[in-house]
N, C-alpha and C positions, 0 to 999 in steps of 0.2 A: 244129779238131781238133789233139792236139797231137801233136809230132814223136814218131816211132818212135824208140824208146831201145833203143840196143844189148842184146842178150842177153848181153852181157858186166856190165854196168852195173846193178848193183844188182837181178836178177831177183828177183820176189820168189816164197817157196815157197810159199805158202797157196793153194790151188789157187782159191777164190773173187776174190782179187785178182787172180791169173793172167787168172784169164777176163775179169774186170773189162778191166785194163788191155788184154788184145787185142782187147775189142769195142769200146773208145775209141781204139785205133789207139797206143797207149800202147806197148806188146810190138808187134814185127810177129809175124803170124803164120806163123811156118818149121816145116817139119816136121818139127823138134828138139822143137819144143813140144810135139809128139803122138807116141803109140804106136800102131800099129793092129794088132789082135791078130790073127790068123789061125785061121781055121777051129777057134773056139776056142765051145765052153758057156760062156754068161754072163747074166747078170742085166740086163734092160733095166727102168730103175726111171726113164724117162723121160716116163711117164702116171701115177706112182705117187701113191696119197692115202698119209698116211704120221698115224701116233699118236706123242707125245710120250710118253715118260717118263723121269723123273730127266734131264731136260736133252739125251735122246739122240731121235733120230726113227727110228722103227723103220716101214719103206716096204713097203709090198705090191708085188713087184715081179712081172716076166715074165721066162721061161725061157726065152734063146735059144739057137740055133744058129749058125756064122756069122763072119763079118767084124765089127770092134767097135774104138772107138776112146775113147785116155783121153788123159790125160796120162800120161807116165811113172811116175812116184810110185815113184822108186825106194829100195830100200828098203838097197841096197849097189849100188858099179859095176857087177855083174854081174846085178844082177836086178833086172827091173822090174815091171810093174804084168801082163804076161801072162805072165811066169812065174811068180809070186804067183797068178796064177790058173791057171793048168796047174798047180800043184801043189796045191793043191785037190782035184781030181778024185778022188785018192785018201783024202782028208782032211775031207770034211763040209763042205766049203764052197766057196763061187767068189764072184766080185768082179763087181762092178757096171759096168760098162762102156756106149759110148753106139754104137747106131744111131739112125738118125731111124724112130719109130713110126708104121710102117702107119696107125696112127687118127689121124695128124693128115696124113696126104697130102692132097694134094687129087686128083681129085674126092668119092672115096666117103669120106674117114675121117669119123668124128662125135666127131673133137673137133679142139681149135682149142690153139693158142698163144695164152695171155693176156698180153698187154704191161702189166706192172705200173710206174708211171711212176716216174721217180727220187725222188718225196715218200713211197714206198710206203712202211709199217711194219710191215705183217707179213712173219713170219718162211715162211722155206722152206728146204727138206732139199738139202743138195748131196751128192749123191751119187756122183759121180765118186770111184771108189774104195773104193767101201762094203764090207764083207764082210756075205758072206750066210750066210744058216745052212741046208744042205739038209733039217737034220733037221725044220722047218718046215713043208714041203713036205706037203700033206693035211691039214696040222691046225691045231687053232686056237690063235689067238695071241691076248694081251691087245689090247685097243683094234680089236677085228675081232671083229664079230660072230659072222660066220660061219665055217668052217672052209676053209682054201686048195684051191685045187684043185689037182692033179699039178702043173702046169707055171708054181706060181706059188710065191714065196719071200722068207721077211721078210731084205730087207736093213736091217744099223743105218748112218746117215747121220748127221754134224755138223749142225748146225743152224744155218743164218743168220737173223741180224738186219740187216738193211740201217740204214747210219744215214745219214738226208735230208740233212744235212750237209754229208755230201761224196759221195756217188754222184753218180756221174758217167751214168750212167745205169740206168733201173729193172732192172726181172727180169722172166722170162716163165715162167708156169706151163701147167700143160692142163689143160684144161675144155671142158663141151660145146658141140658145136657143132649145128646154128649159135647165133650169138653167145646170151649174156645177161648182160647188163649189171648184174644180180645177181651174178654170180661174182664180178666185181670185190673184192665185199664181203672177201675170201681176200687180197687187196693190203692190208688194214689189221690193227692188232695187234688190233683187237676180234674181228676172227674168225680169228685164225693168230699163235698165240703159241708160246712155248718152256714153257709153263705146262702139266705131269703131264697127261695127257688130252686135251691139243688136238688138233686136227686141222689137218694142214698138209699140203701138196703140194709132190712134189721140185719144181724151179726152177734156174734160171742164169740170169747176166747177162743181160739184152735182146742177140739174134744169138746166142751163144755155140750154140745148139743147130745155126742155118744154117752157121755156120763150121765145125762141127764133120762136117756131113754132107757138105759138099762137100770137105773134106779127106778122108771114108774114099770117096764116092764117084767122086768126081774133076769132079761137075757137080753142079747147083743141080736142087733137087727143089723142086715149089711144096706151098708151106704154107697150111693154113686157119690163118687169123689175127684173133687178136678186141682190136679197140683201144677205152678205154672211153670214152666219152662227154667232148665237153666239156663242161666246166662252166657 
C-alpha cells in the first residue's frame, strides 16, 4: 500500500480520484475530506439504477430525511456541498448526498454490495453531489418506465469509466441479494456503457461506501456483500 500523501500535496479535485486515492490509503482519510450535513432532506442515489443520455446518467434516487455525508464540493469559501443543498429547499431541487442504505444492511436488507474487480469496464454514475430535480417527483421520466413514486427523484450524475490500466482498485455497485453471479455481467462495458439508453448503477471505489458510513456514523455497520466468482 502506498504511503499516505499530505493533503497539502497535490490533492486532487475530481471527487472519483478523491475516493479512489483514500481507499488505496493514498489521501488519509481526515474529516477535512467530508461534510456531514445535519438534519437536512436529501437524495440517497446509493441503490440507484440510472439511464444514459447525451453522456449524462440520470439515477432514480430515494427521498431522505436526516444525517448525510459528502464531500465538501465547495462551490466558494463559504459554501459547501449543504448549503447548496439547504438552499434548494426553496428552489426545486436538493443534492445527492450518502447514508449507508437500509437494503444493504445486514441481516434483513435484500440487496448486496457488488465488488467490481480493478479489470472492470463498465461504466457507473458517481453521484456524490448530483443535483436533483423535485419537479420529478410522481412523474415520469425518459429511460423509466414507470412513473416515480412521492419519495423518489431523478438525480443527473457524471458518468465513470474506469480505465484497467491504472485502477488501483475496482468499484462496488448494488444488486440483489443474495448473490448472483449474473449481476456481475453490469462490471463490463457490454452491459453498462456511457451509450444514449444504457443502463447503469451509481457506484464508487471498492470501500469508499464503508469509509463513508463509519465516518457519519462513528462505528462499522455490517454489509451483505457479493464477490464474483473466480475464474
Amino acid at each position: 500500500m502506498s504511503a499516505p500523501v499530505p493533503a497539502s500535496a497535490a490533492t486532487p479535485t475530481d471527487p472519483v480520484t478523491i475516493f479512489e486515492q483514500l481507499a488505496t490509503g493514498e489521501l488519509q482519510a481526515k474529516p477535512s475530506f467530508f461534510k456531514i450535513c445535519k438534519n437536512q432532506t436529501y437524495a440517497l442515489c446509493a441503490t440507484a439504477k440510472c439511464t444514459m443520455y447525451n453522456e449524462v446518467a440520470y439515477c432514480r434516487c430515494d427521498i431522505k430525511k436526516g444525517d448525510s455525508i459528502s464531500l465538501p464540493l465547495r462551490l466558494n469559501p463559504t459554501t459547501d456541498v449543504c448549503d447548496v443543498n439547504a438552499q434548494g429547499v426553496d428552489n426545486g431541487y436538493m443534492v445527492s448526498t450518502f447514508s449507508l442504505p437500509r437494503q444493504v444492511k445486514k441481516p434483513y436488507g435484500q440487496m448486496a454490495l457488488y465488488t467490481c474487480p480493478a479489470s472492470s469496464t463498465g461504466a457507473y454514475a458517481q453521484c456524490d453531489g448530483g443535483i436533483c430535480f423535485k419537479s420529478t417527483r410522481g412523474q415520469t421520466f425518459p429511460g423509466f418506465p414507470k412513473p416515480l413514486d412521492g419519495d423518489q427523484i431523478i438525480c443527473s450524475c457524471p458518468a465513470t469509466v474506469p480505465d484497467p490500466s491504472t485502477a488501483k482498485v475496482g468499484f462496488q455497485i448494488a444488486g440483489p441479494y443474495p448473490c448472483k453471479q449474473s449481476f456481475f455481467a453490469n462490471c463490463q462495458k457490454a452491459a453498462s456503457s456511457t451509450s444514449t439508453g444504457s443502463r447503469i448503477f451509481v457506484g464508487a471505489p471498492t470501500g469508499v461506501a464503508e469509509l463513508l458510513a463509519l465516518r457519519l456514523n462513528g462505528k462499522p455497520t455490517p454489509i451483505n456483500r457479493c464477490q464474483p466468482n473466480a475464474p
